[in-house]
N, C-alpha and C positions, 0 to 999 in steps of 0.2 A: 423628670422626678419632681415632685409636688415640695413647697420648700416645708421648712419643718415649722411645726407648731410651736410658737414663742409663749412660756410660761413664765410668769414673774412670782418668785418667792420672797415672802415679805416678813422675816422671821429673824428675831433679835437674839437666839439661842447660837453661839456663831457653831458650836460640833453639828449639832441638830440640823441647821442651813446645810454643813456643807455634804453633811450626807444623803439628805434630801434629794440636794442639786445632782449630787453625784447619781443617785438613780434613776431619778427623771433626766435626765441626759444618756444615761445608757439606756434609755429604753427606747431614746431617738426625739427627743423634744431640745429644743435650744433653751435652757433654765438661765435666769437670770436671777441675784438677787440681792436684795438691802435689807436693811433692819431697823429700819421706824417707818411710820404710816406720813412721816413729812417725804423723806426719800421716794416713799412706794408711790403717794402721788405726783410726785417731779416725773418717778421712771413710766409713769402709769401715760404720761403726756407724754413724754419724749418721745418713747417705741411701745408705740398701743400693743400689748399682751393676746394675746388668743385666751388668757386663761391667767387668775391670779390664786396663789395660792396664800393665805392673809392668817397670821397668828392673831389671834382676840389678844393677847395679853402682850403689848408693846411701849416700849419706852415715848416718853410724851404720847401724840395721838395717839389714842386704843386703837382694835382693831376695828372696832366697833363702828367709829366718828369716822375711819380711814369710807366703810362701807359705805355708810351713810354717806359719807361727800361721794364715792364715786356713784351711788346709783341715783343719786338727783340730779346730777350731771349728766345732760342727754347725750354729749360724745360718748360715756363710757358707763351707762346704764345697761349696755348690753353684754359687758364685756362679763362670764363667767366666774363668781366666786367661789371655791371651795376654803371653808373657815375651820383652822385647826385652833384647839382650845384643850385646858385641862378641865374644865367646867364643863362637867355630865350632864347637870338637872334638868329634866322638861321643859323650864322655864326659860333656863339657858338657849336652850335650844331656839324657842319660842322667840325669843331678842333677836335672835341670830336669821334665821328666816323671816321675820317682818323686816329686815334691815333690807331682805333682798340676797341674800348670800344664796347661792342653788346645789349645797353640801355641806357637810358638818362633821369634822373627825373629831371625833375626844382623845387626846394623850392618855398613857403613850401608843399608838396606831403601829399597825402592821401595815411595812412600806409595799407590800404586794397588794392592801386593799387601799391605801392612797395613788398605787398605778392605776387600780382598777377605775375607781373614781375619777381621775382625772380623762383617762378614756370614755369614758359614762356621758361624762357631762360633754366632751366635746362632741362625742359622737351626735348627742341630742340638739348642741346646737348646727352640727352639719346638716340633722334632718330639716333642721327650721330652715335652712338656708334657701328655698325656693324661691321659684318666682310668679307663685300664686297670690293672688291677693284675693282676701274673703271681705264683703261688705255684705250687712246685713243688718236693715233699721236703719239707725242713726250711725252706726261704727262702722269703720273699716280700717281691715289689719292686712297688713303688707307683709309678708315673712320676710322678703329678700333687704327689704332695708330695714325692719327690724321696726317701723313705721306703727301706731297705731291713730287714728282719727275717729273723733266721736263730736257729731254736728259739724263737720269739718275742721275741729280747732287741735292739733298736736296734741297728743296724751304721752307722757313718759314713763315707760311701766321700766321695772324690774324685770331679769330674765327668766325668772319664775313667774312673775306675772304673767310678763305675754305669754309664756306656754300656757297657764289656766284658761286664759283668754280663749286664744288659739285654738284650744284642748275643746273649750264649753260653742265655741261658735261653729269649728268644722262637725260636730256633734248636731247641729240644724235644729236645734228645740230639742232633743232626745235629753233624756233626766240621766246626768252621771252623778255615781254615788263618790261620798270620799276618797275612796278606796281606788277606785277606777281613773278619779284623777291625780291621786299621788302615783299610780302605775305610771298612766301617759307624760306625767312631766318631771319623776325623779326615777323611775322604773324598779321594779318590785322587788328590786333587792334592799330598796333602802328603806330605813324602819323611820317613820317619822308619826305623827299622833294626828287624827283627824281637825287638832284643833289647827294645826298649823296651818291646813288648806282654808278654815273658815278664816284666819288672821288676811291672806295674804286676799281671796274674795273681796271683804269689807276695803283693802286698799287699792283691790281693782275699781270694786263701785267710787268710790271715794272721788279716783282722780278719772270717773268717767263722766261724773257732773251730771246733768239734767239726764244722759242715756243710761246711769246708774239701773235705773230698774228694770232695764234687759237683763239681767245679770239676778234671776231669779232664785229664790232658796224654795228648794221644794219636800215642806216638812216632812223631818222621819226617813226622807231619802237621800237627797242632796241639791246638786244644780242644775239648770238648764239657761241655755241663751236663748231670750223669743221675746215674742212682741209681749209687753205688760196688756194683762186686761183691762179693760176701761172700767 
């Protein structure tokens, strides 16, 4: 029997927490949880999570600053966020996924589509979990260790990053549209705005340095990974 999936709940509402916990534990995950983002990164070191589930709106650190410290942190830059909030707006949103978060509930949420979500995202990171490795140009990406390298030097993406990454390079030059990569890296049930994918692109090129211009915009349609023309 495969052990269970360790989720960490990081949520300062303590009714809200413990009902939470209580479903995601009957649905057969091991829930853990606290309620500040100082706690959530103590727990987040202690018993590395398969999966963290992160309130935006928390006593001292936000949930926000909680993300950010973990996905600059190359131990736990891979680790899955889904980010519950009361905050609807596009723009919200928009924060929220540049941070690196790879799901977004707005309050108050139906706890059958935060189960679904949590199986969503792990499942996508199970697919990632191989032991293929793609290099192409100046980059190469490792699924099984979660690895990316560009001119040989360590790149630290986000785990929506590497999927785009991932997504635009097993694609071999071929042009995906917005659309086609919010399918492959959030899958098509989840509603998010074509800006989001050009936000988290820009911070793929960003931290890919001099290989940045692989990582092509192809006006009117969208991306492709290929050799830059001269």
């Amino acid at each position: 029997m495969s052990a269970k999936k360790k989720i960490l709940l990081v949520e300062d509402e303590a009714d809200l927490a413990e009902l939470v916990r209580f479903n995601v534990e009957r649905e057969g995950y091991d829930c853990r949880s606290v309620h500040n983002g100082t706690e959530a990164l103590a727990e987040v070191r202690r018993a590395r999570p398969d999966l963290i589930i992160l309130d935006r709106m928390l006593p001292g650190q936000s949930g926000d600053e909680v993300a950010s410290k973990l996905k600059r942190d190359g131990d736990c830059a891979a680790i899955p966020v889904i980010m519950l909030t009361a905050k609807a707006e596009e723009s919200d949103q928009l924060v929220g996924f540049a941070l690196g978060v790879d799901d977004y509930l707005t309050k108050p949420f139906s706890m059958k589509v935060l189960l679904a979500r949590i199986a969503a995202v792990l499942r996508r990171v199970g697919l990632a979990e191989s032991s293929d490795t793609v290099t192409i140009g100046p980059v190469s990406l490792d699924e099984s260790r979660h690895e990316v390298r560009a001119d040989g030097t360590p790149v630290t993406l986000t785990t929506m990053e590497f999927r785009i990454l991932k997504t635009l390079m097993v694609a071999n030059g071929r042009v995906l549209d917005r659309e086609q990569l919010i399918d492959a890296v959030l899958g098509p049930t989840v509603a998010i705005t074509d800006r989001t994918i050009d936000v988290h692109i820009a911070a793929v090129r960003k931290k890919l340095g001099g290989a940045a211009f692989w990582v092509q915009t192809i006006r009117g349609i969208g991306y492709a990974f290929r050799e830059p023309s001269s």
